[in-house]
C-alpha positions as CSV (number, residue, x, y, z in Angstrom):
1,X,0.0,0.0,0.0
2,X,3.2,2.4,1.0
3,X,4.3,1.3,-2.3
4,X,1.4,2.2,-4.5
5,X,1.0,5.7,-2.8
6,X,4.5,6.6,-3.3
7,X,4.1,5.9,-7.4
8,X,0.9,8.0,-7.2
9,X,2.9,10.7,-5.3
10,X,6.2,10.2,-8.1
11,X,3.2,10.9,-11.0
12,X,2.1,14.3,-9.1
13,X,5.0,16.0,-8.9
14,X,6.3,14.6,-12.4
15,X,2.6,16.3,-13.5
16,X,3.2,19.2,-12.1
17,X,6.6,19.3,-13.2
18,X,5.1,18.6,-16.8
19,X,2.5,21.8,-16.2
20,X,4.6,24.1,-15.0
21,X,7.3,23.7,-18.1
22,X,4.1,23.9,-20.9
23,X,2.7,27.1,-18.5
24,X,6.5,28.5,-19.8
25,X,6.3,27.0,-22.9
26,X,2.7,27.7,-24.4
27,X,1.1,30.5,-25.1
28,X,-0.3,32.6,-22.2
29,X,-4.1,31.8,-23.4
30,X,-2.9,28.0,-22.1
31,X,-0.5,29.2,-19.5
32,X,-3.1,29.5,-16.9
33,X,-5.3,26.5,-17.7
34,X,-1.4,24.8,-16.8
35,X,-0.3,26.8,-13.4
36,X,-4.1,25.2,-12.3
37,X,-3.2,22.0,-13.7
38,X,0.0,22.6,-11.5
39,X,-1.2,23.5,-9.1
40,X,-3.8,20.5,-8.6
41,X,-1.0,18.1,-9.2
42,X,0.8,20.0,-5.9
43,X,-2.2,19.5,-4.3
44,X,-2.4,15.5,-4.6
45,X,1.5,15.6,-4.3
46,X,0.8,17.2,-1.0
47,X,-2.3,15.4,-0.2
48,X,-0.4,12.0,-0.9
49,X,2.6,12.8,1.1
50,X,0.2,13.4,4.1
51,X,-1.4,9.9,4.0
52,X,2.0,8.4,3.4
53,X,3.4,10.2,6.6
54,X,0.3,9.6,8.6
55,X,0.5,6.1,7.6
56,X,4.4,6.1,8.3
57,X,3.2,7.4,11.9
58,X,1.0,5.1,12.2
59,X,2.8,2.1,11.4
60,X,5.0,2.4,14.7
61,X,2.6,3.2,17.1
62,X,0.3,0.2,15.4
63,X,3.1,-2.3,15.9
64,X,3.8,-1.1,19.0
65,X,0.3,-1.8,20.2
66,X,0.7,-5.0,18.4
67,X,3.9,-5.6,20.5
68,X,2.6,-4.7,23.3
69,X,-0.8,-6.4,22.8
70,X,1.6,-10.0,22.5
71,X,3.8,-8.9,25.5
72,X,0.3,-8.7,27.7
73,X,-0.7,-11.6,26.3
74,X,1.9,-13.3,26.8
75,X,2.5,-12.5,30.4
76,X,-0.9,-13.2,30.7
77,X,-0.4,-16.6,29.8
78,X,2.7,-16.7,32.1
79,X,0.8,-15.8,34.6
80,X,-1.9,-18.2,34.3
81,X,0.2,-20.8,33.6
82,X,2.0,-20.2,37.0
83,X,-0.9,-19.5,38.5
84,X,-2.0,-23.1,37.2
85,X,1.3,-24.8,38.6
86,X,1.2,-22.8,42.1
87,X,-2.5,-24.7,41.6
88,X,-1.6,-27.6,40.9
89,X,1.7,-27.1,43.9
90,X,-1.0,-26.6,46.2
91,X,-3.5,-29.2,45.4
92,X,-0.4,-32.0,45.2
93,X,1.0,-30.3,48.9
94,X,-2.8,-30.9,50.4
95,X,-3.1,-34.3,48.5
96,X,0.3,-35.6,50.0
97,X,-0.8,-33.5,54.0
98,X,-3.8,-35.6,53.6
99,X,-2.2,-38.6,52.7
100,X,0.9,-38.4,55.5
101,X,-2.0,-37.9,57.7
102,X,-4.4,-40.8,56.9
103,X,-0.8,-42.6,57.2
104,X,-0.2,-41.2,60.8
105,X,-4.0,-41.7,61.6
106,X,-3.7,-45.4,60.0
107,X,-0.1,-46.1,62.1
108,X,-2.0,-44.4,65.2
109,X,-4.6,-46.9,64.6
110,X,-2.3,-49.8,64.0
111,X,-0.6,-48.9,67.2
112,X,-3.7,-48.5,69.4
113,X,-4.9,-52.4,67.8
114,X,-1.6,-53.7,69.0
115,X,-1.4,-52.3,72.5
116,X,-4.9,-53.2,72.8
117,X,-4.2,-57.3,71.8
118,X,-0.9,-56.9,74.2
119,X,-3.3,-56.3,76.9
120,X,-6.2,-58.5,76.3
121,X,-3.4,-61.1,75.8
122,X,-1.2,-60.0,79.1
123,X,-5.2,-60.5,80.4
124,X,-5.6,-63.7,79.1
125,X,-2.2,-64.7,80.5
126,X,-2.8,-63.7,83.8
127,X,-6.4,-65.4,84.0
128,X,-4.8,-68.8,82.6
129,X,-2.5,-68.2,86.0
130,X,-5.0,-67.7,88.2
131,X,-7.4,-70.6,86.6
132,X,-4.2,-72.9,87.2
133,X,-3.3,-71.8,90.4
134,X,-6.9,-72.0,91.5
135,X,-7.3,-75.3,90.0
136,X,-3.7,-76.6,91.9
137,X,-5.1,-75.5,95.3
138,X,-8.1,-77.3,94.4
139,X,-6.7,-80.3,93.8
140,X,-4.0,-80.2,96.9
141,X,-7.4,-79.8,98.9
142,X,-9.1,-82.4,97.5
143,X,-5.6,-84.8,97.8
144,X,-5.3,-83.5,101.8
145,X,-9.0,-84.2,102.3
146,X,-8.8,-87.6,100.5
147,X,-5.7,-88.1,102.9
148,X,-6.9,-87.1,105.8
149,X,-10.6,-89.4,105.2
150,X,-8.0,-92.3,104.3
151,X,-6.4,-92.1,107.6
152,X,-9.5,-91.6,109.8
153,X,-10.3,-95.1,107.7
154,X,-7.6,-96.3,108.5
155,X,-8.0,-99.7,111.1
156,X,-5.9,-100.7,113.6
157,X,-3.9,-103.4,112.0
158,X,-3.1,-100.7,109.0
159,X,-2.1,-98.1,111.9
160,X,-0.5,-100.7,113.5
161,X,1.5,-102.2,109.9
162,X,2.1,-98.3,109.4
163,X,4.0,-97.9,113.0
164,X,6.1,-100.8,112.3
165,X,7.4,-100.0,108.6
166,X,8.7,-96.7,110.4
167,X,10.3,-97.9,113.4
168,X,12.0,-101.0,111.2
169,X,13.6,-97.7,108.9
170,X,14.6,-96.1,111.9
171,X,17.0,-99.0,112.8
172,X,17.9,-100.3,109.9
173,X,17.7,-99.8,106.0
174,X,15.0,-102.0,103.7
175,X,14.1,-101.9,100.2
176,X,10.5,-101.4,99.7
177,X,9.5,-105.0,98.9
178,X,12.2,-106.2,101.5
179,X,10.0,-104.2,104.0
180,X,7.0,-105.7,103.0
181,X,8.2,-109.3,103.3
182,X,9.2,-108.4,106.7
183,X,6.2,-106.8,107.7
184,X,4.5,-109.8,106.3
185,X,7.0,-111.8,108.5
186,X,6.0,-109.7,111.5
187,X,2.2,-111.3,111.1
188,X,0.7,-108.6,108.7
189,X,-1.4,-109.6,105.6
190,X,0.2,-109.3,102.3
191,X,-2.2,-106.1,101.6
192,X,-1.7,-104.4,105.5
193,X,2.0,-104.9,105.0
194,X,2.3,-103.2,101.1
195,X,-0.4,-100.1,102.0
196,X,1.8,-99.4,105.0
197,X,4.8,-99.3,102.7
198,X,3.1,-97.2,100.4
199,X,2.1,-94.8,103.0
200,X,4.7,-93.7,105.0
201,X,7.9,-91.1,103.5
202,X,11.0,-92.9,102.4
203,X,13.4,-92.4,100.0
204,X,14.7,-95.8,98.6
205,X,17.8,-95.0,96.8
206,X,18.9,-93.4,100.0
207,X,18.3,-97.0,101.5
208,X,20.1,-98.1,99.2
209,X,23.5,-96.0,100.3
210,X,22.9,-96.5,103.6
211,X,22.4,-101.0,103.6
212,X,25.7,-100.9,101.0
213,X,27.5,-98.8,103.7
214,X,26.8,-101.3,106.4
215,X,27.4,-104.5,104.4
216,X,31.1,-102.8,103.7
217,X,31.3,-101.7,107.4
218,X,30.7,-105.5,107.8
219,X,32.6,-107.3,105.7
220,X,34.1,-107.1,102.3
221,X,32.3,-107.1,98.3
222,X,33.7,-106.4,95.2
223,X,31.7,-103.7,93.3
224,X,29.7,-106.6,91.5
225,X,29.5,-108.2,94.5
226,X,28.0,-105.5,96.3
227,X,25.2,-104.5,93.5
228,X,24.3,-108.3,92.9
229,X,23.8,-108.4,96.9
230,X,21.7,-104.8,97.4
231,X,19.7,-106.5,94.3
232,X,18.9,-109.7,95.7
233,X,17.5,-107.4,99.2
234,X,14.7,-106.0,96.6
235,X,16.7,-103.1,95.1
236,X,16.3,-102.0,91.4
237,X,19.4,-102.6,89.6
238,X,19.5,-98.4,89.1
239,X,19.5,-98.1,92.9
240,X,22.1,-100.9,93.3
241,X,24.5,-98.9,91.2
242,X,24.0,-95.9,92.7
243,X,24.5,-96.4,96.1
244,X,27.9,-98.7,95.5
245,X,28.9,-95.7,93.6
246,X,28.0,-93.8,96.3
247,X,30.0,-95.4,98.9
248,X,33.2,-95.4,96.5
249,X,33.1,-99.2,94.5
């Protein structure tokens, strides 16, 4: 368009160029029909080179508004494009605060479930104790009331068979059935002689040590010997061995 306008502008002043020189040139009956020819061609000259410069201003200022225009817009879209990331920041910073705390509440939780069992179970441990302990007392009541109903039963010949088997371990030493078989010597039935046995407090290996220390402090025995003779008194063969061990064989 600059372009075109220019041209038109060239063609003015060469017009008026062109009138002025045939004003000169022709006769003066044509000379002023020229000058106004001229004269109109200085006036689109002028008229031209007034658009031109008007549009030469304008050019500038338009593409300054048109740089300006993009620089707005383009911070605009900066801005909203950070002010869809500090979104976006935010909404990701509550997402991850609500999920560190549905974490802590869930770990909270988990820790409450688990002190909770470690109780009930500490509970359950210390009612197991008590039902045990209840039930042990229970039953030593009900062995020391059996006890004490079997000796108020007791008759006089099991009394009696009772007394004996004691006073016979207080002199000497016996293996349980070499007790019996003397109580059963002494007159008592076969059943008087084994439930006296069976109820008095002895310990039968120690019988053992102490019958192998008085057949040595009586005569001699090899350590074979010595077992095969605390056997054949009514010893087990464990017992035997101990007590010769016992006394150094």
């Amino acid at each position: 368009m600059e372009t075109f306008l220019m041209i038109l502008m060239l063609a003015a002043l060469a017009g008026m160029v062109v009138f002025v020189v045939l004003a000169f040139v022709k006769g003066k009956g044509n000379r002023f029909r020229n000058f106004a020819k001229s004269g109109g061609c200085l006036f689109a000259f002028l008229v031209l080179a007034l658009i031109v410069g008007s549009m030469g201003e304008e050019a500038p200022v338009a593409e300054e508004v048109a740089v300006e225009a993009s620089a707005e817009a383009k911070e605009a879209e900066e801005k909203a494009k950070q002010e869809e990331e500090a979104k976006k920041a935010e909404e990701q910073a509550e997402k991850e605060q609500e999920e560190q705390e549905e974490q802590e509440e869930q770990e909270e939780q988990e820790e409450q479930e688990a002190k909770e069992a470690e109780e009930q179970a500490k509970k359950e441990e210390e009612e197991r104790r008590a039902k045990e302990e209840e039930e042990r007392k229970a039953k030593e009541e009900e062995e020391r009331k059996a006890k004490e109903a079997e000796e108020d039963s007791l008759t006089v010949s099991q009394e009696q068979a009772v007394a004996m088997a004691q006073q016979y371990l207080n002199y000497t030493a016996f293996s349980k059935s070499g007790l019996i078989d003397q109580l059963v010597y002494e007159g008592f039935s076969q059943e008087e002689a084994s439930f006296a046995v069976e109820n008095i407090t002895v310990d039968w290996q120690e019988q053992a040590v102490i019958m192998a220390q008085d057949y040595l402090d009586y005569t001699s025995f090899s350590r074979q010997g010595l077992i095969d003779q605390l056997t054949y008194e009514g010893f087990s063969t464990e017992h035997a061995t101990y007590a010769v061990g016992q006394v150094g064989l």
